[in-house]
C-alpha positions in Angstrom: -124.5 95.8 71.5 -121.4 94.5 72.7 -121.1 91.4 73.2 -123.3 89.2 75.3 -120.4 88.1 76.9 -113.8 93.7 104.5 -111.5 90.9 105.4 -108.8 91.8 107.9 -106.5 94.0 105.5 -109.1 95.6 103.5 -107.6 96.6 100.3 -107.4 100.4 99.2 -109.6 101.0 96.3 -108.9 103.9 94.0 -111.4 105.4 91.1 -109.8 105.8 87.7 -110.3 106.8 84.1 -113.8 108.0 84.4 -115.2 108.0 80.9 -118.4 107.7 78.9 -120.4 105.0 77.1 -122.4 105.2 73.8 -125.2 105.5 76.3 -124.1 108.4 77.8 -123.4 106.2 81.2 -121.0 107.2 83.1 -118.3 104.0 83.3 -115.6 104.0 86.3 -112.5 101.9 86.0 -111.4 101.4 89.5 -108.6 99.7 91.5 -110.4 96.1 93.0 -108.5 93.6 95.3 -106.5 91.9 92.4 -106.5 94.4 89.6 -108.6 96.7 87.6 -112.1 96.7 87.5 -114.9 97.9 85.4 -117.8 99.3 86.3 -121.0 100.9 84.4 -122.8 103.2 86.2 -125.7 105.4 85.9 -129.6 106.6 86.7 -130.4 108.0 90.3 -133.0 107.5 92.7 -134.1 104.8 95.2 -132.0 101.9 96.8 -129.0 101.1 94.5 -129.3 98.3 93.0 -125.7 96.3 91.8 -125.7 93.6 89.3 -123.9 91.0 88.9 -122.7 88.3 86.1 -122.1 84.6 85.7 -119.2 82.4 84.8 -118.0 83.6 81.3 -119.8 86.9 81.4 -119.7 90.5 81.6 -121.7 94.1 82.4 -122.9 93.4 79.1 -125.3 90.8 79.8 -127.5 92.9 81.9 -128.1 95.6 79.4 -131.7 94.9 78.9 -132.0 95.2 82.6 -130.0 98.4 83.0 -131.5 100.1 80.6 -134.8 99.4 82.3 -134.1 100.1 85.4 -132.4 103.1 85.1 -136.0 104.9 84.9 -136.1 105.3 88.6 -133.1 103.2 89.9 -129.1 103.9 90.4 -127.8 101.0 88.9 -124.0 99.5 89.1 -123.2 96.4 87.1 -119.3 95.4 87.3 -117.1 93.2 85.5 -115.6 90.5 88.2 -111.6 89.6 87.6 -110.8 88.5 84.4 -113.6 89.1 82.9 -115.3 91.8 80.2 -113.4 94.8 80.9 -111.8 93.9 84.1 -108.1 93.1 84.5 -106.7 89.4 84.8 -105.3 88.4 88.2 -101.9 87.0 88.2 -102.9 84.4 90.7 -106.3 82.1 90.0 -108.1 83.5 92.7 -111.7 82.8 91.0 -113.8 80.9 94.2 -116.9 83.0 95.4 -115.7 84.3 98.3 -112.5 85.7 95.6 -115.1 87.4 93.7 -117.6 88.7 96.9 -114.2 91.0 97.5 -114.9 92.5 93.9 -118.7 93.3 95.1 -116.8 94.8 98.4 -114.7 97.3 96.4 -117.5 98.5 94.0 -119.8 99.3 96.8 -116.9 101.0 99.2 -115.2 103.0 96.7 -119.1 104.6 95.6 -119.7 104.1 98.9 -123.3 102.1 99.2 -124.6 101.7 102.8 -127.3 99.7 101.5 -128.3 98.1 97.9 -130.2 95.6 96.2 -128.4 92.9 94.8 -129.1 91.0 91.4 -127.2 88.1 90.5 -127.0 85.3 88.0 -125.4 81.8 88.6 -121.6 82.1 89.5 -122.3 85.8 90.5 -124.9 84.0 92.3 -122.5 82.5 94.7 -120.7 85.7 95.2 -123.5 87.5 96.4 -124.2 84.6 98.5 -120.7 85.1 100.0 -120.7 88.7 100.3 -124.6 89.7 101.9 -123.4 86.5 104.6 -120.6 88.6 105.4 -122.1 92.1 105.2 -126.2 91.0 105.6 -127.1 94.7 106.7 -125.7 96.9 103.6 -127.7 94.0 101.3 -131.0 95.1 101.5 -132.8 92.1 99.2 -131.2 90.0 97.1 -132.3 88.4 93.8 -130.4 85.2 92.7 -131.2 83.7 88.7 -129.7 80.5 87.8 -127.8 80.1 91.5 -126.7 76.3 91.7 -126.6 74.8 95.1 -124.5 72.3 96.9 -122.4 70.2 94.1 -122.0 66.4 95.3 -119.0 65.5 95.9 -118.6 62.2 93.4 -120.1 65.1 90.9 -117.5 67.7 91.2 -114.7 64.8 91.2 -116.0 63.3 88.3 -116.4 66.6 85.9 -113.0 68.2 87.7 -111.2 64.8 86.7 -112.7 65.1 83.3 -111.9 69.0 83.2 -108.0 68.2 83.7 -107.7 65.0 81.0 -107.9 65.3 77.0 -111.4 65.4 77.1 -111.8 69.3 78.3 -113.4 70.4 75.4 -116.0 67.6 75.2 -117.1 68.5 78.4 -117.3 72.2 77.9 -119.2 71.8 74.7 -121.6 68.9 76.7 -121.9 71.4 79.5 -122.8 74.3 76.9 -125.5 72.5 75.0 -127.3 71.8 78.6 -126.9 75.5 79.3 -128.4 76.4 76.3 -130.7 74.0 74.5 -133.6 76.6 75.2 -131.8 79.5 74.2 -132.5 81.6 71.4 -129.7 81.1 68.5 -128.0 84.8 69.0 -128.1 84.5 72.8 -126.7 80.8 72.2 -123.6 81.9 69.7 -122.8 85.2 71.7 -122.9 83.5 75.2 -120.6 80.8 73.8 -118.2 83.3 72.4 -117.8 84.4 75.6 -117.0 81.4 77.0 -114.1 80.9 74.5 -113.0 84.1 75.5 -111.7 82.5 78.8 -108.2 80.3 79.1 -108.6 76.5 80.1 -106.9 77.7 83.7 -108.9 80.2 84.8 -112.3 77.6 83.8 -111.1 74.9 86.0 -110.1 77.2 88.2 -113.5 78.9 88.2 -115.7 75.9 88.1 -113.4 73.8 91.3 -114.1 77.1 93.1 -118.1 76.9 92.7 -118.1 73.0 93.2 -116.3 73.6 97.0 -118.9 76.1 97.6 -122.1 75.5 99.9 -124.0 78.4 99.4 -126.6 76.7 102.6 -125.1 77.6 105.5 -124.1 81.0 104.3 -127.5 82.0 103.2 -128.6 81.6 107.1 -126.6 84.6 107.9 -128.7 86.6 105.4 -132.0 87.3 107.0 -133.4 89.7 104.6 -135.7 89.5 101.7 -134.8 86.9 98.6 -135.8 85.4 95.3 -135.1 82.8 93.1 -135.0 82.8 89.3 -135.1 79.9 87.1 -135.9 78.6 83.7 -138.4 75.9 83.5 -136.4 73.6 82.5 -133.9 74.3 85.7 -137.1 74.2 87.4 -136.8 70.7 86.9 -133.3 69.9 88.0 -132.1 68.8 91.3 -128.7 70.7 91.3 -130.2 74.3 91.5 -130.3 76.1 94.7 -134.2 76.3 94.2 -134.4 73.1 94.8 -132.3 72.5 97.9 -134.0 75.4 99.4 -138.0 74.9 98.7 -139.1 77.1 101.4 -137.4 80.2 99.6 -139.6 82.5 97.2 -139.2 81.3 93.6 -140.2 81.8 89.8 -140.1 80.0 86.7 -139.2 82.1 83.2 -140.0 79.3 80.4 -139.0 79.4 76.8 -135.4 80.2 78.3 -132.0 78.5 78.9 -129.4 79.5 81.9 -129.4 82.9 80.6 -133.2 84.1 81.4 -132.3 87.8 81.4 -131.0 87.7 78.0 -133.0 85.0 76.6 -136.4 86.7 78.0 -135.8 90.2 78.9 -139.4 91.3 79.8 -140.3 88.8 81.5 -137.4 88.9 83.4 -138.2 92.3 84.5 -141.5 91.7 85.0 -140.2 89.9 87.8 -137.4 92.3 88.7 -140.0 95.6 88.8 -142.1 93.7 91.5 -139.5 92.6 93.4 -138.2 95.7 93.4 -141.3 97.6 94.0 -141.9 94.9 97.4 -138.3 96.3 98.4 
């Protein structure tokens, strides 16, 4: 396994250097808004459904719900800019409504009317961002460890600390709170991963989710959604679980942020009957 890792002008999109996977799964490279992005695609049936990754990760950390889904589903999962497999941008252009343009040119170019949508945390907020601008191709959307609305005296606290000498203390602080209920493997590969991205592009990343209020946007998405979280999340006031009570939710103990990777079946568990309700 690899490791765990239409605004105004709408750009023109371009499909490239079709190859194949281990898996026999057909993977696109395509042309996004910003660069090249990668894409694994493969199975056929009902509504598409397009997956997407957190902060620090890649395709690669929905494998065990690729795999599964590909039964009876067409499923896309893509790596967003500067991330996995997917081309750097030159400019930092990492906030939500940045990487909602990658969603838009993955579904254009295999041209998706309508899709599900899974997402965990960061990619969380981008799906937030792009079913509020496009709510009828989005036709339910699943959200896993999605935070909500960072307070203010929060985000300029940790962005203050982000930019002095004590980065890397509050990376690795940040980490172990991500993690403390992961299993070991899941813990050591998602924080290679992490590594794997410069100091720029994680402030740059982590300001663009802090400025982001994922509230107002969800009230332009009228169609079906859930909420995933770890019990311990469960727990914590930051999540958008808890900022938006009325909205369908469950809990996946004996997991850390990463619930699809920490607790694969029971994570789709959850996934089959959402998507067997949509």
């Amino acid at each position: 396994m690899q490791t765990l890792g239409k605004n105004k002008s709408t750009p023109k999109h371009r499909e490239r250097n079709v190859r194949k996977t281990e898996t026999t799964q057909p993977v696109h490279q395509l042309l996004g808004p910003v660069g090249t992005l990668h894409i694994d695609d493969g199975g056929k049936g009902k509504t598409p459904i397009v997956f997407v990754h957190s902060f620090g990760g890649s395709i690669e950390h929905w494998r065990n719900q690729l795999d599964h889904v590909r039964k009876n589903y067409r499923a896309i999962a893509l790596d967003f800019r500067g991330h996995g497999q997917s081309e750097r941008p030159r400019e930092l252009k990492y906030a939500p409504q940045d990487l909602a343009q990658d969603i838009a040119a993955v579904v254009d170019v295999l041209q998706l009317d309508r899709f599900i949508l899974v997402a965990h945390s960061m990619g969380g907020h981008a799906a937030v961002a792009y079913a509020s601008q496009h709510p009828a191709r989005v036709a339910a959307l699943l959200l896993s460890g999605t935070p909500g609305k960072t307070p203010a005296e929060i985000s300029e606290q940790v962005t203050t600390a982000l930019e002095s000498p004590a980065y890397q203390k509050v990376m690795d602080d940040y980490m172990h709170q991500l993690l403390t209920e992961s299993r070991p493997e899941v813990a050591e590969a998602v924080t290679k991963d992490f590594k794997a991205i410069p100091k720029d592009e994680t402030i740059s990343i982590i300001k663009g989710l802090f400025a982001f209020d994922p509230l107002p946007r969800l009230e332009k998405y009228k169609g079906p959604l859930l909420l995933v979280v770890s019990g311990a999340e469960s727990k914590q006031p930051g999540t958008l679980q808890s900022q938006l009570p009325t909205a369908d939710f469950k809990v996946i103990d004996h997991a850390g942020h990463w619930t699809q990777l920490d607790q694969p079946e029971a994570f789709n568990r959850i996934l089959d009957g959402f998507l067997a309700d949509h």
